[in-house]
C-alpha positions in Angstrom: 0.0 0.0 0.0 3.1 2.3 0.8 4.0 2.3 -2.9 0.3 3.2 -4.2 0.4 5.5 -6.9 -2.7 7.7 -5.5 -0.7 7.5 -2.2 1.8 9.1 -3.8 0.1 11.5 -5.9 -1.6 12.6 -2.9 2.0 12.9 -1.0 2.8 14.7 -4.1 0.0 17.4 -3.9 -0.4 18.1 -0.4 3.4 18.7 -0.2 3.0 20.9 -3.3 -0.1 23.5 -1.9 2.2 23.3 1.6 5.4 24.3 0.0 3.0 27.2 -1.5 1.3 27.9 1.8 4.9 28.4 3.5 5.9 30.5 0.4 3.6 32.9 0.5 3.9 33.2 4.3 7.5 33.9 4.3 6.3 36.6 1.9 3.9 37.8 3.4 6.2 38.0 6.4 9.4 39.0 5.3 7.8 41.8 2.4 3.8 43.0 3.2 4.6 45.6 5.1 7.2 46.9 3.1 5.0 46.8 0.2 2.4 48.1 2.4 4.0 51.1 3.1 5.7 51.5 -0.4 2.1 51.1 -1.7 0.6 54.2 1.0 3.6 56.6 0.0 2.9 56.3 -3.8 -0.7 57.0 -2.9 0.9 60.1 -1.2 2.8 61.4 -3.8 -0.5 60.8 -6.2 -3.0 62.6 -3.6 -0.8 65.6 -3.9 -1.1 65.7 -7.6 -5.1 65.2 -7.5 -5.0 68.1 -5.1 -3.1 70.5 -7.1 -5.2 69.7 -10.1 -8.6 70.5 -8.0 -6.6 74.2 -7.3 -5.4 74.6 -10.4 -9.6 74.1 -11.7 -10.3 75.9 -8.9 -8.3 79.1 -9.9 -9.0 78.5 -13.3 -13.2 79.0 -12.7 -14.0 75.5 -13.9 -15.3 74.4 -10.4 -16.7 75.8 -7.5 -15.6 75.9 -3.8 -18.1 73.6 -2.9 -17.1 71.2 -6.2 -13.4 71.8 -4.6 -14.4 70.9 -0.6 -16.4 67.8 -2.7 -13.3 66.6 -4.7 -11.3 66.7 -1.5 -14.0 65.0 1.4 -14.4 62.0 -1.8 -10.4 61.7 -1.8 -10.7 61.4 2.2 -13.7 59.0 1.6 -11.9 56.4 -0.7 -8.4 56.7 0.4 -8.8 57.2 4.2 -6.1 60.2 4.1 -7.2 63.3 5.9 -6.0 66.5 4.4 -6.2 70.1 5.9 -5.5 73.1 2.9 -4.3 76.1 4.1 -4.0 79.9 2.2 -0.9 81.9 2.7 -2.1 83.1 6.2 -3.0 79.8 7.8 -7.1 80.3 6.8 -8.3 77.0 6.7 -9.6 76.2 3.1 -10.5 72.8 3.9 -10.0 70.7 6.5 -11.4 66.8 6.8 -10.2 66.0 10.1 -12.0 67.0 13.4 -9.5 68.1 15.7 -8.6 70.9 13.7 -6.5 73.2 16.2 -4.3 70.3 17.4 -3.3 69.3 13.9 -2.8 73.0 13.3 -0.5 73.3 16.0 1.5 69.9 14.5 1.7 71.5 11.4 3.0 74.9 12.6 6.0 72.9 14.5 6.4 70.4 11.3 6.8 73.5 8.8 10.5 74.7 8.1 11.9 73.6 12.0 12.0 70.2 13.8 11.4 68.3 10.8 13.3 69.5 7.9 16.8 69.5 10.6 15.8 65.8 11.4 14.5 66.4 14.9 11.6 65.2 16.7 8.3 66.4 17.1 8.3 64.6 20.9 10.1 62.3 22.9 8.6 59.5 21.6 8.3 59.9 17.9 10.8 58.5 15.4 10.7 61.0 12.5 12.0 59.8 8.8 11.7 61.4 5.6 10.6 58.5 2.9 9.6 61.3 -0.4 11.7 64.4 -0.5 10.5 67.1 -3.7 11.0 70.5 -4.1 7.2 71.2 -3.2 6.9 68.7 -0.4 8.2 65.7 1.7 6.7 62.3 3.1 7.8 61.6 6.5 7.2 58.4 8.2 6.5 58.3 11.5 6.7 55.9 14.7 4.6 56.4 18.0 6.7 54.7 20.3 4.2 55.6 23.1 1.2 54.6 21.0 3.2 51.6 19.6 1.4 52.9 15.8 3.1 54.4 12.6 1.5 57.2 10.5 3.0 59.2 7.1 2.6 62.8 6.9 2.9 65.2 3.5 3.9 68.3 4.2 4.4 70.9 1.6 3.1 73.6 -0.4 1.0 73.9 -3.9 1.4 75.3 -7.0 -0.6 78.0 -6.2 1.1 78.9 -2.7 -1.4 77.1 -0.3 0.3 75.3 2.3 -0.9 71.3 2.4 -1.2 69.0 4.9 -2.1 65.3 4.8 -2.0 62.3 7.1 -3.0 58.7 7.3 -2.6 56.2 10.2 -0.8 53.0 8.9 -1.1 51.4 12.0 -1.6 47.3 13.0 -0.1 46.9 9.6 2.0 44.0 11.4 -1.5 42.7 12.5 -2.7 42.6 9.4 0.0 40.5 8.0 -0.7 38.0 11.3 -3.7 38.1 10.7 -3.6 37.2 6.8 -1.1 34.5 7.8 -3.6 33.0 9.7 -5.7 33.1 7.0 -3.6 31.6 4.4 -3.2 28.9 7.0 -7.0 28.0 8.0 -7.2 28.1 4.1 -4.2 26.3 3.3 -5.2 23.4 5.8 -8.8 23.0 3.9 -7.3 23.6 0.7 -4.8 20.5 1.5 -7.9 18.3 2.9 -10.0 19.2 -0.5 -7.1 18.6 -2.4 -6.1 15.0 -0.8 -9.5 13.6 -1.3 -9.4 14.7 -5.0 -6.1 13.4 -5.0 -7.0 10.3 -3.9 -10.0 10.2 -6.5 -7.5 11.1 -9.1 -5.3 8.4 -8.0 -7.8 6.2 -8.5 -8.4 7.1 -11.9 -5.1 6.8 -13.1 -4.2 3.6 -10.9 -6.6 1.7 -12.5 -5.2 1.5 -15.9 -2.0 1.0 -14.4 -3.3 -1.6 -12.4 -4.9 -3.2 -15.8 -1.7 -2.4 -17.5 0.2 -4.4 -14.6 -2.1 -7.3 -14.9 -2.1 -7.8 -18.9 1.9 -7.3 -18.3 1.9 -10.1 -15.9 -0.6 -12.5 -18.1 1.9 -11.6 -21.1 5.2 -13.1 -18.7 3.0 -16.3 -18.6 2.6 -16.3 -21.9 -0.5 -16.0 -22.1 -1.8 -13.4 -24.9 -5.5 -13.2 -24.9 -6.2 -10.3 -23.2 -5.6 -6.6 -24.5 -6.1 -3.3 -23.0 -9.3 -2.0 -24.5 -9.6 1.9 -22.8 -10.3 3.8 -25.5 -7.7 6.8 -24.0 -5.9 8.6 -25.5 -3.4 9.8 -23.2 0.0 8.7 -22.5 -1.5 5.4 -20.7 -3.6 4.9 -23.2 -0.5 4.9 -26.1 0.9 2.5 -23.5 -1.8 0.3 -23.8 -1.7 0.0 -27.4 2.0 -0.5 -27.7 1.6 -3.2 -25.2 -1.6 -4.6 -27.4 0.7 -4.6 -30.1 3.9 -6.4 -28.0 1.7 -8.6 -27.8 0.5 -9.7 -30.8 3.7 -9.4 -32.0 4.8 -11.6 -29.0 2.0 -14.2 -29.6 2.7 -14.4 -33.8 6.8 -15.0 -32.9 6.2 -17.7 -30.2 4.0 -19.2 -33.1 6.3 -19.2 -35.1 8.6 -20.5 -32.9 6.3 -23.1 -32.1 6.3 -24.0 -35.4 9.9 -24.0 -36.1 10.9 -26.1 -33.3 8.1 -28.4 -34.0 9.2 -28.5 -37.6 13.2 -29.1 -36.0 11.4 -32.2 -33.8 10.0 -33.9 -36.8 13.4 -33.4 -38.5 15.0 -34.3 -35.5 12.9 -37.3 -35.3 13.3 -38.2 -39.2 17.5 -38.1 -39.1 17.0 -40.5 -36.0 14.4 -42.9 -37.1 16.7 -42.4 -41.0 19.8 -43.2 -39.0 17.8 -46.3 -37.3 16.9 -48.0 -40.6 19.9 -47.1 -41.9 21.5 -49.2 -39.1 19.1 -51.7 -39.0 18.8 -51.9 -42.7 23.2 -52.3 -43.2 22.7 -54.7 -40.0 19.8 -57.1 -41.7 21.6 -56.9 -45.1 24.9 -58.0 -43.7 22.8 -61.1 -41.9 20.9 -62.1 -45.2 23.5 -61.9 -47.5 26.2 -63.6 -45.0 24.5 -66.6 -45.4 24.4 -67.5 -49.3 28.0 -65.9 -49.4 29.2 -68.2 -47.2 27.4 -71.3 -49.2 28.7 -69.6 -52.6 32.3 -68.7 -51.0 32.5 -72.5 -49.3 30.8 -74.4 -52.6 33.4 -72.4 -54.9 36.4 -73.4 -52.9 35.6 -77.1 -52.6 35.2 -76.9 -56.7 38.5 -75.2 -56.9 39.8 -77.9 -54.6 38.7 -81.2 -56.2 36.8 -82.0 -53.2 34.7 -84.4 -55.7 35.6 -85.8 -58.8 32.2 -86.9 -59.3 30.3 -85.0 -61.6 26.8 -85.1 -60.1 28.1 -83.5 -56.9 30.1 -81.0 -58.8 27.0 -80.3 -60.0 25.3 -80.2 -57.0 27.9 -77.3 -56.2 27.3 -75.1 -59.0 23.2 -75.5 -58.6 24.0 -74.4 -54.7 25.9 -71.7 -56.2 24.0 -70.5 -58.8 20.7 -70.5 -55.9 22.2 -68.6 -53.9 23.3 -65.8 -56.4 19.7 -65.6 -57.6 18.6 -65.0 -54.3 21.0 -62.5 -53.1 20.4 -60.9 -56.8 16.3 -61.2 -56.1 17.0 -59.9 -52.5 19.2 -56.7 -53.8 16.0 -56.3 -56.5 13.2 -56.6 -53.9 15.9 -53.3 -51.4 15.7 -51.7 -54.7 12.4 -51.0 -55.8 11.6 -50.7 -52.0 13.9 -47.8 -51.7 12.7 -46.3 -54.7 9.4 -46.5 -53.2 10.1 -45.6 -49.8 11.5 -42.2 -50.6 9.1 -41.3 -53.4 11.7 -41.6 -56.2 9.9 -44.3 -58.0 6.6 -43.1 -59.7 3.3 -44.5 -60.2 1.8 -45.7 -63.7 -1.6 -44.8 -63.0 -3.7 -46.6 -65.5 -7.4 -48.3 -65.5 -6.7 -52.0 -65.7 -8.9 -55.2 -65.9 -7.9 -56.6 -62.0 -9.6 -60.5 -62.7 -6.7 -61.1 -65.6 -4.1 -60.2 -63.4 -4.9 -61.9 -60.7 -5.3 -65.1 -63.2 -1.9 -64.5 -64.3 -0.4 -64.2 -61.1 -2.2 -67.5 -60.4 -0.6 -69.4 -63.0 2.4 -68.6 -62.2 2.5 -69.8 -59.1 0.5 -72.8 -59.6 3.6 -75.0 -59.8 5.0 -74.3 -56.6 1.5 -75.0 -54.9 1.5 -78.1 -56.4 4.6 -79.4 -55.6 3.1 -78.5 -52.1 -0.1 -80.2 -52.7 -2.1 -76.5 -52.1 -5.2 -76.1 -53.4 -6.1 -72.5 -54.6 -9.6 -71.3 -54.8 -10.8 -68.1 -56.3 -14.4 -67.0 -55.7 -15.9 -66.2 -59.0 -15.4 -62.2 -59.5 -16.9 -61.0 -62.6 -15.0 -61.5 -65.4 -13.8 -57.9 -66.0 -13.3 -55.8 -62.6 -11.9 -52.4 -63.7 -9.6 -50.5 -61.3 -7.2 -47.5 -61.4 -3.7 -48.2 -60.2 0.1 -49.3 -61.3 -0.6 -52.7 -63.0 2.6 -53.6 -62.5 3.2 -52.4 -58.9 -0.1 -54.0 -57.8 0.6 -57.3 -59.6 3.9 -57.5 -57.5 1.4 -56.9 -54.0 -0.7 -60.1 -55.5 2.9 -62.4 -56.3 3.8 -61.3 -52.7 0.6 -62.0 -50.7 0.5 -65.4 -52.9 4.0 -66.5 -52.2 3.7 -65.8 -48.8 0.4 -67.8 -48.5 2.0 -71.0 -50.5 5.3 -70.9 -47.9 2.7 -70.5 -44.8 0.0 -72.9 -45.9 -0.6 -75.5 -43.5 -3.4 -77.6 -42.4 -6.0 -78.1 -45.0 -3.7 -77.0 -47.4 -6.1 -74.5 -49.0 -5.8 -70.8 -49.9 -8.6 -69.0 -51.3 -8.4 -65.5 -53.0 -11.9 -63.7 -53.1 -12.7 -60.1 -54.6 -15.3 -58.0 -53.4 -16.8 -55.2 -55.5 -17.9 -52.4 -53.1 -19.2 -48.9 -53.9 -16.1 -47.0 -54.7 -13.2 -49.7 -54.0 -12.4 -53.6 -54.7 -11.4 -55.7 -51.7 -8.6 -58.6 -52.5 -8.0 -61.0 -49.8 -5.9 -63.9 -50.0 -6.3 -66.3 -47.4 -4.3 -69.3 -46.4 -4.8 -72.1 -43.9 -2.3 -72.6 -41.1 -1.1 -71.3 -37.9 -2.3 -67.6 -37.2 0.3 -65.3 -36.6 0.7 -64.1 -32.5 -1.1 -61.1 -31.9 2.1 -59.4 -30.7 4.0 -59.8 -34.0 1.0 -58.5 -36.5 2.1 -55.0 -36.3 6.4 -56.2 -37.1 5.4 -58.2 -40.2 5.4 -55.2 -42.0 8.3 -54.0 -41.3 11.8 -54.3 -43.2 13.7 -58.2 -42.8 11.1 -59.0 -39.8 10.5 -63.0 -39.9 7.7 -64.3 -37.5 9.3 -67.4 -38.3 13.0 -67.1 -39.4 13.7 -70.9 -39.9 11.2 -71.5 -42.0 11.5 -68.3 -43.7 15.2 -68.8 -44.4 13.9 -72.4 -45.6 12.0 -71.6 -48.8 14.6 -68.3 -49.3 12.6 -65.3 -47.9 13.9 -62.2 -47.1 11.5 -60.5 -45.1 11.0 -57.7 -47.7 8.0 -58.5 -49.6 5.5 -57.3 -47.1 7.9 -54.2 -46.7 7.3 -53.9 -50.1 2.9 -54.3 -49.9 3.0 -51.5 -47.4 5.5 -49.3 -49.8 3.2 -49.9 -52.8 -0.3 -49.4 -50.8 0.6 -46.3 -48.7 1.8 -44.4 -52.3 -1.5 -45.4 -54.0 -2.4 -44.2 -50.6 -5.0 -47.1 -50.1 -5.7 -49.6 -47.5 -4.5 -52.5 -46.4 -3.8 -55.4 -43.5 -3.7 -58.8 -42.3 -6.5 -61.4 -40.0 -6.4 -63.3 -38.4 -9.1 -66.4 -38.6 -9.6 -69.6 -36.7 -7.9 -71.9 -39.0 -5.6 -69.3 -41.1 -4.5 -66.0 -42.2 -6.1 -63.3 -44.6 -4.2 -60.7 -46.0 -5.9 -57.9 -47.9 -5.9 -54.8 -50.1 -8.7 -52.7 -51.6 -8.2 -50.2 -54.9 -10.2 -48.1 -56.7 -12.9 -48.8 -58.6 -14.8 -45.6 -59.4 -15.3 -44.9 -63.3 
């Protein structure tokens, strides 16, 4: 509360109007009465004049006597200075005080004696001349037994009358104690007056200062959805738009920011997960191929050796061989179109194809090695022309892989069926094969690069672990569906394409 603003603007105020209350008192103190009297002998000086001009009418015949005595009683009236004109021979012309003799006798001493040698009229006046000119003089006078101070003009007119004025100036000291008290009993109710407006005023400012204080505390947090909405248009108020515009600018930059760092994650995340396959990828190639070159490498050297003469097993050397290159040679096939695939290099033939002849083609050329496994391959009857728009060639390699796979896994009743479904906008292919279903835990792995559910078995009929890789490559850039289910006596694996016209 100490550090309120309308505190201190109120501090601020009051010690303002008394700073000015103690000013003008000093003044007052130190310089009324000198002004006061400064002020009463100009007034002098100027009566004198106003006098002489009344004569000079007077002897001229443009007033009256009685005009004259009128002129001189209003001067008395307004200025409070009473004046006694005399002729030549002491007649009284005019006289506005009452006591006429004893000011007569005052004057008599003041004339040409006491005065003018810088005496005393009695013991206990203090005489001193304040206007000196050739046709009168201004004394100031102290009553030290009356404890007052008076002025006197003495002098003569133009016109040879002699011209006496006076004026008590006394409790001039009062007066300035008693307007210092004034200035006080007004100062003090000025200074309540002015705290309570103060305060009010405060208020009035603190407020947006207060909002101000809260929207820049909101902003620290981060938090930009408030805005100072005082339509001022003071210096607050140009305040409170520079901080609405901070903070936009503020909220669009952490955005952005946002964004960046967001985009640097991803990246972050894509260099990892590249750097992962790329390890995993060196790691599974190195495994696959060790194998046949260690068959082709050991088979080689026993030909180069002699280890037979007989020519059926040197045969049976150069068939191992000759295997095993065609499946490290189908194997570095299978990594290539995958990797063409998987980084978008290798572009889709998009072309509206009859779907029932390729799947009959695919068919027959895998009907030998289901026979030489004693599988049986049903197709439910699809129309004989199902049109779809794809990559003939790229979806033909999805049916040889799904087939193959079902032929090596076929188990059991030895049967795999292959059904097409015609639906509204797509085809659904499903090739199905009877045998052990694969564990729930491995479904989502089998899609991934050199993963074997089974790796004996895989290895066993030569199977990489890439031509699933290769399904989900071809799928996800037709951007299509696909997956695997599995059933109580097999597995099906399926695709869908389009079919609209």
């Amino acid at each position: 509360m100490r550090h309120s603003i309308r505190l201190k603007i109120s501090f601020m105020i009051l010690a303002s109007i008394l700073c000015v209350v103690a000013a003008v008192i000093a003044m007052n103190t130190l310089f009324l009465d000198k002004f006061y009297m400064r002020d009463k002998e100009r007034a002098f000086s100027s009566t004198y004049q106003v006098v002489n001009t009344y004569l000079e009418n007077y002897n001229g015949g443009s007033i009256t006597s009685e005009q004259l005595s009128q002129g001189l009683e209003s001067i008395t009236r307004t200025k409070g200075i009473s004046i006694m004109l005399l002729n030549s021979d002491w007649s009284i012309v005019y006289a506005s005080m009452r006591d006429v003799e004893e000011f007569m006798n005052r004057l008599r001493v003041s004339l040409f004696t006491k005065i003018l040698s810088g005496q005393v009229f009695e013991e206990n006046e203090d005489i001193m001349p304040v206007i000196i000119t050739d046709n009168y003089t201004v004394y100031e006078i102290y009553n030290n037994k009356m404890n007052d101070t008076y002025l006197e003009l003495v002098g003569n007119t133009t016109d040879g009358k002699v011209l006496y004025m006076t004026q008590s100036v006394k409790s001039i000291q009062d007066n300035v104690d008693i307007s210092n008290r004034f200035i006080i009993y007004v100062g003090i109710i000025i200074a309540v007056i002015a705290t309570f407006v103060a305060f009010a005023m405060g208020n009035v400012i603190a407020k947006p200062v207060k909002e101000l204080s809260r929207i820049a505390e909101r902003m620290s947090e981060l938090d930009f959805n408030v805005a100072y909405e005082r339509n001022d248009k003071s210096e607050i108020g140009i305040l409170g738009n520079s901080m609405n515009k901070l903070s936009a600018k503020l909220e669009s930059t952490i955005s952005e920011l946002k964004s960046a760092n967001v985009e640097l994650l991803k990246d972050i995340e894509t260099k990892e997960q590249m750097d992962e396959m790329r390890k995993e990828f060196l790691s599974n190639v190195s495994h696959e191929l060790k194998t046949p070159i260690a068959l082709i490498q050991g088979y080689a050297e026993g030909l180069k050796e002699g280890i037979s003469d007989d020519p059926e097993n040197m045969e049976f050397y150069c068939d191992v061989i000759i295997d095993e290159a065609a499946r490290m040679n189908g194997m570095v096939k299978q990594l290539l179109s995958l990797n063409q695939m998987e980084f978008g290099s290798g572009q889709l033939d998009i072309e509206r194809f009859n779907l029932t002849e390729v799947i009959d083609g695919v068919i027959v050329r895998n009907k030998l090695p289901a026979q030489q496994q004693e599988i049986t391959i049903i197709v439910d009857a699809p129309p004989a022309q199902v049109w779809v728009w794809a990559d003939e060639y790229k979806i033909e390699e999805v049916l040889t892989n799904y087939l193959t796979n079902a032929i090596h896994y076929c188990e059991g009743e030895k049967k795999i069926e292959i059904a097409v479904t015609v639906q509204e906008k797509t085809v659904r292919v499903s090739v199905f094969n009877t045998g052990s279903p694969i564990p729930p835990d491995e479904l989502s792995n089998i899609w991934v690069k050199f993963y074997k559910v089974d790796k004996a078995r895989t290895r066993e009929y030569g199977g990489s672990g890439i031509g699933l890789s290769i399904v989900k490559a071809v799928m996800e850039q037709h951007n299509q569906k696909y997956g695997v289910l599995n059933r109580e006596n097999g597995v099906e694996f399926w695709f869908e394409l389009d079919a609209q016209a």
